[in-house]
N, CA, C and O atoms as a Tripos MOL2 file, in Angstrom:
@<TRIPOS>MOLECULE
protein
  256   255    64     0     0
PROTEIN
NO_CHARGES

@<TRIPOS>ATOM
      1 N         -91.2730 -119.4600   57.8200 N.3       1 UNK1
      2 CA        -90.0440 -119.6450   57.0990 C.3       1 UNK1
      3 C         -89.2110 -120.7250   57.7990 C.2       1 UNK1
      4 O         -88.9690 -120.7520   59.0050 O.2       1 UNK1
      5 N         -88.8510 -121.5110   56.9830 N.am      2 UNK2
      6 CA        -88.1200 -122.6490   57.6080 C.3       2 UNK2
      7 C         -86.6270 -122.2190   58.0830 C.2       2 UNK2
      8 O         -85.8960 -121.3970   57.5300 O.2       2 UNK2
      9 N         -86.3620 -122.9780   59.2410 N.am      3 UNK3
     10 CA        -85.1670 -122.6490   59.7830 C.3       3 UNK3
     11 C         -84.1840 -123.6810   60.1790 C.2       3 UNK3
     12 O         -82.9770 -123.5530   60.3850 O.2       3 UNK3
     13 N         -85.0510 -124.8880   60.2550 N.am      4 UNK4
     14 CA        -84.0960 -126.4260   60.0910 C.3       4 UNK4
     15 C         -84.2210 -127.2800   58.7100 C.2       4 UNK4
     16 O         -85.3100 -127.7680   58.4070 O.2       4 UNK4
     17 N         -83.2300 -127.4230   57.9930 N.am      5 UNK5
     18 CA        -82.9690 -128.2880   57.4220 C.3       5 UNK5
     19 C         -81.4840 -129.2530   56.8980 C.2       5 UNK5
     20 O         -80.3300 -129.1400   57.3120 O.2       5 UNK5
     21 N         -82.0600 -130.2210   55.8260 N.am      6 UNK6
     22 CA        -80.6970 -131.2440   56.1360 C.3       6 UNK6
     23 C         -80.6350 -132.0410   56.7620 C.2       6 UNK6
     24 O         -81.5510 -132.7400   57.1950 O.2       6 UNK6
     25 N         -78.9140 -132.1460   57.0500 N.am      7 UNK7
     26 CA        -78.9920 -133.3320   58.5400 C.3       7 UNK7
     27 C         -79.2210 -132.6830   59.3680 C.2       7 UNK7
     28 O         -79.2610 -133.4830   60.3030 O.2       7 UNK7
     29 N         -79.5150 -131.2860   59.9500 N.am      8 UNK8
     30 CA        -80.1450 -130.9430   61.1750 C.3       8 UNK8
     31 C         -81.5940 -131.7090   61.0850 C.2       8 UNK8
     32 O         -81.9220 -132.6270   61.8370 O.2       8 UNK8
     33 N         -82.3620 -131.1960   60.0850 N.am      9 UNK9
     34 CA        -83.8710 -131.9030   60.1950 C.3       9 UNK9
     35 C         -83.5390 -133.5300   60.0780 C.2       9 UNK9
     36 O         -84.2180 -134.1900   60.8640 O.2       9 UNK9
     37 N         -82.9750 -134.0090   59.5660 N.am     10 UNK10
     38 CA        -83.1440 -135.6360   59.9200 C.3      10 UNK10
     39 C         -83.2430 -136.0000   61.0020 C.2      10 UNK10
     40 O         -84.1910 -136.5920   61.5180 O.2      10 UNK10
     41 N         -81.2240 -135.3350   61.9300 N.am     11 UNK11
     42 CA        -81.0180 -135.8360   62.9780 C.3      11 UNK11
     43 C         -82.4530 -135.7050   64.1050 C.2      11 UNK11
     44 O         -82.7620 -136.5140   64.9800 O.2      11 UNK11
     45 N         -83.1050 -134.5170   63.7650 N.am     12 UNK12
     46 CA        -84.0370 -134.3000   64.7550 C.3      12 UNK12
     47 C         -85.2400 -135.0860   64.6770 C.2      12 UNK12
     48 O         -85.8640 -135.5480   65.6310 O.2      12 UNK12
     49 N         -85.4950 -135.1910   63.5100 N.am     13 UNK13
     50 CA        -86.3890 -136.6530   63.1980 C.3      13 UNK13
     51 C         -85.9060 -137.8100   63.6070 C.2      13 UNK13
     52 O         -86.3390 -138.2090   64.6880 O.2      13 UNK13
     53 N         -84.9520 -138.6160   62.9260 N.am     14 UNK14
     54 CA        -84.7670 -139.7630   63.4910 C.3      14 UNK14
     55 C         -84.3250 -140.0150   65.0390 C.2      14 UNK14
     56 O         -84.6800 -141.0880   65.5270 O.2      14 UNK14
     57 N         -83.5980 -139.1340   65.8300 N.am     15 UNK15
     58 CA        -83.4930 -139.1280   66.6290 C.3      15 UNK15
     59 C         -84.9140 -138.9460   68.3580 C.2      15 UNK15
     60 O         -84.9430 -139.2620   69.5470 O.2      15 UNK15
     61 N         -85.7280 -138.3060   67.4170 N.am     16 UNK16
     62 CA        -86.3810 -137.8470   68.4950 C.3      16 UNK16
     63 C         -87.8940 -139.1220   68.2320 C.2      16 UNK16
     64 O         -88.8440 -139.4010   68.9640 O.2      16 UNK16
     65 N         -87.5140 -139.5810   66.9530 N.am     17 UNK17
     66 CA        -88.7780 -140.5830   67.2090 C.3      17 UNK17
     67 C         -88.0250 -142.1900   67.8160 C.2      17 UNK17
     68 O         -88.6880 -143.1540   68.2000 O.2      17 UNK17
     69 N         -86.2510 -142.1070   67.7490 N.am     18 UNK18
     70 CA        -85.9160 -142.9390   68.3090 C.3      18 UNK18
     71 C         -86.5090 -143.3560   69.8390 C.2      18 UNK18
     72 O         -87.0920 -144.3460   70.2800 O.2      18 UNK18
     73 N         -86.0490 -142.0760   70.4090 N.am     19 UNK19
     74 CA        -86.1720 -141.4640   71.7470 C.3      19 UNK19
     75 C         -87.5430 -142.0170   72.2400 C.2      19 UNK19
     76 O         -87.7270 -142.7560   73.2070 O.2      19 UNK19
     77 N         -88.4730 -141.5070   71.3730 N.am     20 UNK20
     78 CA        -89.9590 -141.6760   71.7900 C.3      20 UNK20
     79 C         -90.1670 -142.9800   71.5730 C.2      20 UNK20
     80 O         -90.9640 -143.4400   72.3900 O.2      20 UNK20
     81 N         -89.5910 -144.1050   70.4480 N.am     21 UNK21
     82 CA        -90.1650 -145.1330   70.3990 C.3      21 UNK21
     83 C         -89.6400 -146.5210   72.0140 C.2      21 UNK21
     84 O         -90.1090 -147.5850   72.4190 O.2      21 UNK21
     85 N         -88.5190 -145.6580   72.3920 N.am     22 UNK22
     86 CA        -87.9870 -146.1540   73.3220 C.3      22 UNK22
     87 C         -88.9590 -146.0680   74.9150 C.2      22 UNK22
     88 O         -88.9240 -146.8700   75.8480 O.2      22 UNK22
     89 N         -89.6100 -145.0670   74.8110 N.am     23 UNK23
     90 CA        -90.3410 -144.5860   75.7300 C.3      23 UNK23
     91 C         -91.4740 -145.7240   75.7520 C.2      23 UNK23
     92 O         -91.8520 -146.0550   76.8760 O.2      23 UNK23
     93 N         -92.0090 -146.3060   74.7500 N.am     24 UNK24
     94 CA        -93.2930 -147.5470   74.7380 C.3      24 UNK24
     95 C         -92.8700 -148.4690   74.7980 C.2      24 UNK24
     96 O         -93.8080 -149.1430   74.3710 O.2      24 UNK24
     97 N         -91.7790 -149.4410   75.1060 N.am     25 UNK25
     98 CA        -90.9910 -150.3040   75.1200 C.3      25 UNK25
     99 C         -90.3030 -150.5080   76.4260 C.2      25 UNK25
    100 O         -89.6300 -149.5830   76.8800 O.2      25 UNK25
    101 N         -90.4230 -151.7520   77.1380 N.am     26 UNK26
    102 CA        -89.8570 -152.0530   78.6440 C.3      26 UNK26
    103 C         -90.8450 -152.2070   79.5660 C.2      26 UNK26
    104 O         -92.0440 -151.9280   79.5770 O.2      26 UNK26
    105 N         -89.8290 -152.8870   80.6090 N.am     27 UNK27
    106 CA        -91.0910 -152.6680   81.8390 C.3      27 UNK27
    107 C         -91.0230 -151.0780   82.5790 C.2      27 UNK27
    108 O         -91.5370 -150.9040   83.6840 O.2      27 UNK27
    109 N         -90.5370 -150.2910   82.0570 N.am     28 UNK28
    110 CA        -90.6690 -149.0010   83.3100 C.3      28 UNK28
    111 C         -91.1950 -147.9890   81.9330 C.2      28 UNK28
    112 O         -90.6070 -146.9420   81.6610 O.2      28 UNK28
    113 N         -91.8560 -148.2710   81.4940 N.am     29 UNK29
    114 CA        -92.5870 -147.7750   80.9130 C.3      29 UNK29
    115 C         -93.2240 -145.8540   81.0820 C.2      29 UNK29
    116 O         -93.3480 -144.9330   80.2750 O.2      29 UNK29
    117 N         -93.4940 -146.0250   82.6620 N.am     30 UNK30
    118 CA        -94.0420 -145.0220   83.2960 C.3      30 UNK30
    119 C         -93.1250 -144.2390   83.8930 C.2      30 UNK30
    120 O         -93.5620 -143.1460   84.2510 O.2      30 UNK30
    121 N         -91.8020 -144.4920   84.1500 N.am     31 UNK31
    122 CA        -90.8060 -144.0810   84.4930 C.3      31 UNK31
    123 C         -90.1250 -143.1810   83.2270 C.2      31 UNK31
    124 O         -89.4660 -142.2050   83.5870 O.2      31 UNK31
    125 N         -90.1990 -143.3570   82.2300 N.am     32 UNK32
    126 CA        -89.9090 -143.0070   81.0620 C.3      32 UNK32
    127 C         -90.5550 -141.6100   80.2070 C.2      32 UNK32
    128 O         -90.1220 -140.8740   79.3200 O.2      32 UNK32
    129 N         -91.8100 -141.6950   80.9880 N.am     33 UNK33
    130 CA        -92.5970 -140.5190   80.2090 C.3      33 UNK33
    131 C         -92.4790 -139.1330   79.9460 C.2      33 UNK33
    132 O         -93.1340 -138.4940   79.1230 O.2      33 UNK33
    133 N         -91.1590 -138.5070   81.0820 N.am     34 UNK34
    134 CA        -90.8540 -137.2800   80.6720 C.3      34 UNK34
    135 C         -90.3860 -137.0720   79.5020 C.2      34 UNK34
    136 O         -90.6510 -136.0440   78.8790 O.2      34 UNK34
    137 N         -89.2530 -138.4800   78.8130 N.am     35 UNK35
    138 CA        -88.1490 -138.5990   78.0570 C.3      35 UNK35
    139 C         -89.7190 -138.8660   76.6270 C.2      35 UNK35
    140 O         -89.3170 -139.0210   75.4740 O.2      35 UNK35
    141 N         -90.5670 -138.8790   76.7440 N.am     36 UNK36
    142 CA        -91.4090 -139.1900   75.7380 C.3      36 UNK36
    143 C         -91.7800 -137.7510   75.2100 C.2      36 UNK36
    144 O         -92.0450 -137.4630   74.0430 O.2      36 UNK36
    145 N         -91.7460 -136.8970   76.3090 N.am     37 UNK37
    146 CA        -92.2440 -135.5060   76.1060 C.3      37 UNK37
    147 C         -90.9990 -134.8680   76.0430 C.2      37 UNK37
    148 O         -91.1140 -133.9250   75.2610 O.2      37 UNK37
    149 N         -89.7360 -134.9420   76.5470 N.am     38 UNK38
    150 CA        -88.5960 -134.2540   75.9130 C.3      38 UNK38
    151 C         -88.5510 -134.8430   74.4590 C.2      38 UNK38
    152 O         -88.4200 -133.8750   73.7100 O.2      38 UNK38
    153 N         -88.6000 -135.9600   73.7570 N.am     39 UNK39
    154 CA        -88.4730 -136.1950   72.4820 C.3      39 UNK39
    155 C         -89.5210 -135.9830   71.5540 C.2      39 UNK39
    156 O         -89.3600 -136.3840   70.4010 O.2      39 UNK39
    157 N         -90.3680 -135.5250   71.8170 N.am     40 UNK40
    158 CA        -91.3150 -134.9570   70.7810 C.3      40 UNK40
    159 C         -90.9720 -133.5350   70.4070 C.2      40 UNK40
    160 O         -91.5930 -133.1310   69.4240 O.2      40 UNK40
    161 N         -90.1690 -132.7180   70.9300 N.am     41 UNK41
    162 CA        -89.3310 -131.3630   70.7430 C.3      41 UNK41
    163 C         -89.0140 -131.5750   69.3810 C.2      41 UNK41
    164 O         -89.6570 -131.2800   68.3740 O.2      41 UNK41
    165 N         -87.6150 -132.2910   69.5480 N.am     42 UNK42
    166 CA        -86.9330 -131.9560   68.3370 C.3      42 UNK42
    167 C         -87.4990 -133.2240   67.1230 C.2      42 UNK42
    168 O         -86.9440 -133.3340   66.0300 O.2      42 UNK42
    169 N         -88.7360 -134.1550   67.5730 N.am     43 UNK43
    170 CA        -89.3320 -134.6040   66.2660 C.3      43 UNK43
    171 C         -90.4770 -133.8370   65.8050 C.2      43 UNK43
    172 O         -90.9140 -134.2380   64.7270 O.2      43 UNK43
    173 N         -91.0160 -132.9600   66.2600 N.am     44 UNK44
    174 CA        -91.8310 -131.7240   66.0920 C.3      44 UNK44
    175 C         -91.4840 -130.6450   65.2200 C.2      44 UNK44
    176 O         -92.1220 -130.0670   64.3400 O.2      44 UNK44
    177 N         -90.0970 -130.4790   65.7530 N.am     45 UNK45
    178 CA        -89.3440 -129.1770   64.9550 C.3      45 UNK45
    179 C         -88.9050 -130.0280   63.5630 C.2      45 UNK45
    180 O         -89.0190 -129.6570   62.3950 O.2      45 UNK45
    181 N         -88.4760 -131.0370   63.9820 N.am     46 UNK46
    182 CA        -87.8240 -131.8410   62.9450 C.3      46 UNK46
    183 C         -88.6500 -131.6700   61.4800 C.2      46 UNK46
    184 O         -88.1830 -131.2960   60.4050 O.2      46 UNK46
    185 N         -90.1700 -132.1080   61.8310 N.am     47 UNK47
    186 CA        -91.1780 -132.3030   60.7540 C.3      47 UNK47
    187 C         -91.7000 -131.1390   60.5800 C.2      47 UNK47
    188 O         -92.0620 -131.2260   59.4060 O.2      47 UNK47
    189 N         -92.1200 -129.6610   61.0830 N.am     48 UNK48
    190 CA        -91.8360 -128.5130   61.2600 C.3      48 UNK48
    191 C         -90.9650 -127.8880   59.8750 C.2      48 UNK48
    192 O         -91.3550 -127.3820   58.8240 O.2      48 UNK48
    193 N         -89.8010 -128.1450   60.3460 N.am     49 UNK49
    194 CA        -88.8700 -127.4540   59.6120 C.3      49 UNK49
    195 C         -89.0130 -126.0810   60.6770 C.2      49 UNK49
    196 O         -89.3510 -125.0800   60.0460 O.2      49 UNK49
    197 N         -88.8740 -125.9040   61.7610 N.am     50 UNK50
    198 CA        -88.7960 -124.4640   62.2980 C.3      50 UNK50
    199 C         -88.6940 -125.0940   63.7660 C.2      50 UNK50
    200 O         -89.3710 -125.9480   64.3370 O.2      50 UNK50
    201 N         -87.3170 -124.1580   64.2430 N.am     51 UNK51
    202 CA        -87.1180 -124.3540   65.7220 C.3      51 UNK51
    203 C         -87.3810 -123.1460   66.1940 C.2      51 UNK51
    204 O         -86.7950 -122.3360   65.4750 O.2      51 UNK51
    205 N         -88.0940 -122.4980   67.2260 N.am     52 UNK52
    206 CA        -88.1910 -121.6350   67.8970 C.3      52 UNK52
    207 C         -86.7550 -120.8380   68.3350 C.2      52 UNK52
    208 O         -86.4680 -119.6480   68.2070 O.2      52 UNK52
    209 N         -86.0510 -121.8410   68.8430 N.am     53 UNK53
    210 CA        -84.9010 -121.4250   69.5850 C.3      53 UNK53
    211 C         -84.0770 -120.5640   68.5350 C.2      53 UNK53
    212 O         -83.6950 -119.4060   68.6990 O.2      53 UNK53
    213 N         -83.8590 -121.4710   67.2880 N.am     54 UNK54
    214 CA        -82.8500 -120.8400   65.9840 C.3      54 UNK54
    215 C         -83.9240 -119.6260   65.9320 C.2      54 UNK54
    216 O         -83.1520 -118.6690   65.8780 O.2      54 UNK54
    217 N         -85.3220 -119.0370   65.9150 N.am     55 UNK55
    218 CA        -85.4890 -117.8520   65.8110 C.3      55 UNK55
    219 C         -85.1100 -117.0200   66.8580 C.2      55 UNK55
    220 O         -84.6810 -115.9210   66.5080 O.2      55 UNK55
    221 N         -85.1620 -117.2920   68.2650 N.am     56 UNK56
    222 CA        -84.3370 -116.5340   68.9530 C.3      56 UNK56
    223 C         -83.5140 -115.9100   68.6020 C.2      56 UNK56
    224 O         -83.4210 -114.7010   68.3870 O.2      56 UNK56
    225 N         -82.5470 -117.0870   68.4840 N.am     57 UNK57
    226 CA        -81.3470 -116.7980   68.3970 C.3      57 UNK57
    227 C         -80.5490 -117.0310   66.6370 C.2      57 UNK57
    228 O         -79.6990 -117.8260   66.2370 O.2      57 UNK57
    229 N         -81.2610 -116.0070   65.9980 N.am     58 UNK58
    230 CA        -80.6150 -115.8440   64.4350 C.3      58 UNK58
    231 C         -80.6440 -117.1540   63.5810 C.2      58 UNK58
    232 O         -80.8740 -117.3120   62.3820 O.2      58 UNK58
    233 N         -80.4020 -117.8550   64.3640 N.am     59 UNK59
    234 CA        -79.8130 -119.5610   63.6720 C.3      59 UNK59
    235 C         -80.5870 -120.0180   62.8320 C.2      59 UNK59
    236 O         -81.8040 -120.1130   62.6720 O.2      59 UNK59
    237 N         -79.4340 -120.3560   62.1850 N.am     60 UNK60
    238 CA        -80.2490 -120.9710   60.2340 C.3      60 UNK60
    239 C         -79.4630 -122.0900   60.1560 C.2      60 UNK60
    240 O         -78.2670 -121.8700   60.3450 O.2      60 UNK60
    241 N         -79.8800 -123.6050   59.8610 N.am     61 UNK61
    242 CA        -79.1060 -124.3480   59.1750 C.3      61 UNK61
    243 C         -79.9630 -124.5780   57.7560 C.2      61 UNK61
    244 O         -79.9700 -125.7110   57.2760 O.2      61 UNK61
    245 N         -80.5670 -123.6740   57.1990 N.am     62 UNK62
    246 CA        -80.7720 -123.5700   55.5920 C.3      62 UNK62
    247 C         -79.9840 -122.7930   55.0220 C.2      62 UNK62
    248 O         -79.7310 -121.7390   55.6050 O.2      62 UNK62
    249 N         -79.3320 -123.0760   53.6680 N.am     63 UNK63
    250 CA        -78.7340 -122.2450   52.9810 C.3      63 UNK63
    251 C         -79.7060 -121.1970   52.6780 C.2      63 UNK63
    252 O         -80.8900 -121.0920   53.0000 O.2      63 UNK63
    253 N         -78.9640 -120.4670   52.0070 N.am     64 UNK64
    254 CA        -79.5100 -119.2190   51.2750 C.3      64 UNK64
    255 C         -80.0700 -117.6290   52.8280 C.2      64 UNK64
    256 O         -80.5290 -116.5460   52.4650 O.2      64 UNK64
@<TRIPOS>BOND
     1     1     2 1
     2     2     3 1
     3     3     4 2
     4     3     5 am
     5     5     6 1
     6     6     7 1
     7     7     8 2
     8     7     9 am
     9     9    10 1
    10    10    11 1
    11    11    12 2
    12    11    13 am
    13    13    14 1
    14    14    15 1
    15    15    16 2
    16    15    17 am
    17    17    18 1
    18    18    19 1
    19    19    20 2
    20    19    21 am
    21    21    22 1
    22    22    23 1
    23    23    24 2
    24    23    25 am
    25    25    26 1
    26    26    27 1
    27    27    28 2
    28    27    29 am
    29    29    30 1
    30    30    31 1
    31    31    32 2
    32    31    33 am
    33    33    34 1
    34    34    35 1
    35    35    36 2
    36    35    37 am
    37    37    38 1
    38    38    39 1
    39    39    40 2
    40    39    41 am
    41    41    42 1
    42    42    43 1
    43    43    44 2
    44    43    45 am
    45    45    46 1
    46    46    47 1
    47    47    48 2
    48    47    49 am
    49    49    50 1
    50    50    51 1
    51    51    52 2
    52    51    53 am
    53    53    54 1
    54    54    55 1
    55    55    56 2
    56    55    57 am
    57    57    58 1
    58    58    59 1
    59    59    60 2
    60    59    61 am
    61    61    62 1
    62    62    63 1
    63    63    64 2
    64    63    65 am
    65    65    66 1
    66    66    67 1
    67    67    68 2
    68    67    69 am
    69    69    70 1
    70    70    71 1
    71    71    72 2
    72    71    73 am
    73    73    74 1
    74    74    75 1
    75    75    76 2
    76    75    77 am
    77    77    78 1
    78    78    79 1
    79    79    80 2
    80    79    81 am
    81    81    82 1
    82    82    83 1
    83    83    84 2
    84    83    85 am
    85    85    86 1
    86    86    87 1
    87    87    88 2
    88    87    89 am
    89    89    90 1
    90    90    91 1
    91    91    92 2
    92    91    93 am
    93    93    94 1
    94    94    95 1
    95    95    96 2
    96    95    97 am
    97    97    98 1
    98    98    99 1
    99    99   100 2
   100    99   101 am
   101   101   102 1
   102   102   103 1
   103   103   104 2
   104   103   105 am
   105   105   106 1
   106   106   107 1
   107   107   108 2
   108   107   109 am
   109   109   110 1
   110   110   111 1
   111   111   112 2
   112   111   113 am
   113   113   114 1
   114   114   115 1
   115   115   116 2
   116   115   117 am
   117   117   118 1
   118   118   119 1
   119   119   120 2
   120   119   121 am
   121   121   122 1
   122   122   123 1
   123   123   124 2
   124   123   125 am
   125   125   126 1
   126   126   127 1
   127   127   128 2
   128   127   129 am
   129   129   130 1
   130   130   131 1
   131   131   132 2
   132   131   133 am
   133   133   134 1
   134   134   135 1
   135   135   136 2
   136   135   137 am
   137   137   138 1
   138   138   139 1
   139   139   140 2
   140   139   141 am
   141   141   142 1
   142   142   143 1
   143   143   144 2
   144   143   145 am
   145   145   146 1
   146   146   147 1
   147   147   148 2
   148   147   149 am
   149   149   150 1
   150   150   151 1
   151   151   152 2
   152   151   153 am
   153   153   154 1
   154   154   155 1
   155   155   156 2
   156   155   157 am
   157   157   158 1
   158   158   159 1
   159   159   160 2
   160   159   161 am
   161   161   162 1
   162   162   163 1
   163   163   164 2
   164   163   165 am
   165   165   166 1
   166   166   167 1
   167   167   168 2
   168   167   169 am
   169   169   170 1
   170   170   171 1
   171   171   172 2
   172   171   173 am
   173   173   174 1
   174   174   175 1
   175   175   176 2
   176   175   177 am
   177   177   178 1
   178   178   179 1
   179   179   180 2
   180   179   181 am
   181   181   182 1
   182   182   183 1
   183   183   184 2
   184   183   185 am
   185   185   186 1
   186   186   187 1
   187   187   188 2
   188   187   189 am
   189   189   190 1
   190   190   191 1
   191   191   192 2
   192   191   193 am
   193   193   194 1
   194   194   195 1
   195   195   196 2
   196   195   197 am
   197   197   198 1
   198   198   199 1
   199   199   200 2
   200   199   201 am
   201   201   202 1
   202   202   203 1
   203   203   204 2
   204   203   205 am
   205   205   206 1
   206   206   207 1
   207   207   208 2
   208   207   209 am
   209   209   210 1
   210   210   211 1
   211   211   212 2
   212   211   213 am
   213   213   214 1
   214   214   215 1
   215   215   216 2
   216   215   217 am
   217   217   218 1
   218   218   219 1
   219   219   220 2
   220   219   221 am
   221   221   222 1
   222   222   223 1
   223   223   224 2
   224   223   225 am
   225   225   226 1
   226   226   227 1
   227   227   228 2
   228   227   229 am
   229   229   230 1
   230   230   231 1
   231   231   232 2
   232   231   233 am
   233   233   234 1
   234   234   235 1
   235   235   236 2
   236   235   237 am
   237   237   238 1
   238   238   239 1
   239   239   240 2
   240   239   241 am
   241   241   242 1
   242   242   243 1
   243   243   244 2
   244   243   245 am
   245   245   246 1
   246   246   247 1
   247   247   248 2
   248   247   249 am
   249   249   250 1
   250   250   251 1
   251   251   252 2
   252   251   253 am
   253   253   254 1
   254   254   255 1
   255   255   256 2
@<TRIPOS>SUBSTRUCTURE
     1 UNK1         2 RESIDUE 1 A UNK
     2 UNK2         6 RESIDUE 1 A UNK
     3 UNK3        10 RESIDUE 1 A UNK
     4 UNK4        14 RESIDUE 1 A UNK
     5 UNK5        18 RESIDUE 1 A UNK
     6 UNK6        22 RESIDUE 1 A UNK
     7 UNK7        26 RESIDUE 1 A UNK
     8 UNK8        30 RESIDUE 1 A UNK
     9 UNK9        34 RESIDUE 1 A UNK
    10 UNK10       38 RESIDUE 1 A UNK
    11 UNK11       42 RESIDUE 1 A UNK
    12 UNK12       46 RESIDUE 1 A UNK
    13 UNK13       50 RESIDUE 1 A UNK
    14 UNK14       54 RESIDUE 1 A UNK
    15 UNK15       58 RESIDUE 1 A UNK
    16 UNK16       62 RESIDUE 1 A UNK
    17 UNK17       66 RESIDUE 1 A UNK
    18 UNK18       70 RESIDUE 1 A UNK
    19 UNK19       74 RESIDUE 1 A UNK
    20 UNK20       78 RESIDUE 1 A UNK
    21 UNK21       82 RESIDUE 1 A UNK
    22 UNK22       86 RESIDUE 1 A UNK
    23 UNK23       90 RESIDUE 1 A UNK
    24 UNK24       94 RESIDUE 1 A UNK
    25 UNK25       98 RESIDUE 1 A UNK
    26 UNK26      102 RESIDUE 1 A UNK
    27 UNK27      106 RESIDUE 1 A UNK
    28 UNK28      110 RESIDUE 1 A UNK
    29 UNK29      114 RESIDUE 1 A UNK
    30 UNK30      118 RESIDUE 1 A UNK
    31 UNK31      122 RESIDUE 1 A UNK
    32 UNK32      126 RESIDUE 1 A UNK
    33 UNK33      130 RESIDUE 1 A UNK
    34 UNK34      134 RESIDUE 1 A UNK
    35 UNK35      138 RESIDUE 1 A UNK
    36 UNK36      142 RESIDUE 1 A UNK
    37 UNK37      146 RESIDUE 1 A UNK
    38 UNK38      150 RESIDUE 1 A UNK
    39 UNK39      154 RESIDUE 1 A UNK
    40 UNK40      158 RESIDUE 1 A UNK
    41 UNK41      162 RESIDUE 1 A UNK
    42 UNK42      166 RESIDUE 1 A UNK
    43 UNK43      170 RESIDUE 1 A UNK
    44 UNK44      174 RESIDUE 1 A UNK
    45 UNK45      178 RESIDUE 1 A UNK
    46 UNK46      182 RESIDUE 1 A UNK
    47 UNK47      186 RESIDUE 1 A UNK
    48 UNK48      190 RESIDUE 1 A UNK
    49 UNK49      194 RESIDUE 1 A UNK
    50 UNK50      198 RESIDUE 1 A UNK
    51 UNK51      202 RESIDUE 1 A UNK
    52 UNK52      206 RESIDUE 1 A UNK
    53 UNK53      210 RESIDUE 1 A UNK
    54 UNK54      214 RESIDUE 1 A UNK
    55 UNK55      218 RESIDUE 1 A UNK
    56 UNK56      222 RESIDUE 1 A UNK
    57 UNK57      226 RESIDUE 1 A UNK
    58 UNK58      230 RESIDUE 1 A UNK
    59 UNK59      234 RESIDUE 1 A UNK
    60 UNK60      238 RESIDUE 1 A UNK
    61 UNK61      242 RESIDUE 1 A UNK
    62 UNK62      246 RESIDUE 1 A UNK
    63 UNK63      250 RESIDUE 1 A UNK
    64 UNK64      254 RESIDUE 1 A UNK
């Protein structure tokens, strides 16, 4: 059952493939790689439609 959507699911899309596309780009390239694996989170959930955490913790940004 989906539990992100809207501008929650966008922001987490566009944002987290921002994140990641930033990560292949530069010279510190390798310096960067945690921030490649923190941003695949919320572009995961993003495309998902389901955050773990909002099941924790009740959280819905879908109506109904």
């Amino acid at each position: 059952m989906a539990n992100v959507c809207g501008i929650d699911r966008a922001v987490r899309i566009v944002g987290g493939a921002a994140v990641l596309g930033l990560t292949f780009v530069g010279p510190f390239v390798a310096t960067l790689y945690p921030w490649g694996l923190i941003a695949a989170v919320p572009l995961v959930t993003g495309l998902m439609g389901w955050c773990p955490a909002y099941s924790i913790f009740g959280f819905r940004s879908c109506r109904s």
